[in-house]
C-alpha positions, 0 to 999 in steps of 0.5 A, spaced: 489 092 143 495 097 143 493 099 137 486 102 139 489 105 146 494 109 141 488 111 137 484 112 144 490 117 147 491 121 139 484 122 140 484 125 146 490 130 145 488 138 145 489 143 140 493 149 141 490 155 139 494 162 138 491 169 140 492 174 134 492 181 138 486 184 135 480 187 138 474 182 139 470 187 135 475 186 129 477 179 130 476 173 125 477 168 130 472 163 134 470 165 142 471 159 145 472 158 153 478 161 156 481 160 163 478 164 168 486 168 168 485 170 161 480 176 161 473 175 157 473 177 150 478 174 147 478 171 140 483 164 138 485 161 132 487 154 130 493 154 127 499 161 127 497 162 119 490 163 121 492 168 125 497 171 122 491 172 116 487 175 121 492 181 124 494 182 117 487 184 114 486 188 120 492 191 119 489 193 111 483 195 114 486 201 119 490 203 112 496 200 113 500 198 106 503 192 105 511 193 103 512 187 104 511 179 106 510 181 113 512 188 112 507 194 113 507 201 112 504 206 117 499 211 114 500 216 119 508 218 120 510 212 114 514 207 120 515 201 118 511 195 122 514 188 122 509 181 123 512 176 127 514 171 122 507 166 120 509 160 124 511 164 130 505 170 131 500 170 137 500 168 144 500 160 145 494 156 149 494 150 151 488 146 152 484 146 159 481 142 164 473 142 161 474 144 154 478 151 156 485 154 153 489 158 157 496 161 157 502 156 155 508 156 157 512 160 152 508 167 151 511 171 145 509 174 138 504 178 140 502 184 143 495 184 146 491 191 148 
């Protein structure tokens, strides 16, 4: 019987998602219900990794050139843009009540605009 209510409780365990900072139009991520707090528009993703790969190609797409692993180069002035590492990158959200995410705790490596 323990162990079908440990099975049960992993179940039920909700999955963060992260927010990448990129425009809805040019998001890769999945539009999924958010808080009421959090404005609409907003696109996550499951895993930072996932994120990461979404700012990165939209980084490409704005013309930006890859010097590095997580390093870019402005097409404007050749200022050097940073990534957060891929582990770290996009605002946390922790799973709601009704199936909503909204904001964790520890909002940090993204820049949302």
């Amino acid at each position: 019987m323990a162990v079908s209510s440990a099975s049960h409780a992993a179940s039920k365990k909700r999955v963060k998602r992260r927010l990448c900072g990129v425009p809805f139009q040019e998001c890769r991520g999945e539009a999924g219900k958010l808080s009421p707090g959090l404005s609409s528009g907003l696109k996550s993703h499951v895993t930072p990794q996932e994120a990461f790969e979404c700012h990165r190609a939209w980084l490409l797409r704005q013309g930006y050139k890859q010097v590095g692993s997580r390093e870019f180069e402005s097409p404007h002035d050749g200022c050097i843009f940073v990534l957060t590492k891929k582990g770290r990158i996009g605002a946390m959200l922790r799973g709601g009540k009704e199936g909503r995410h909204m904001p964790s705790h520890f909002l940090g490596g993204c820049l949302i605009g």
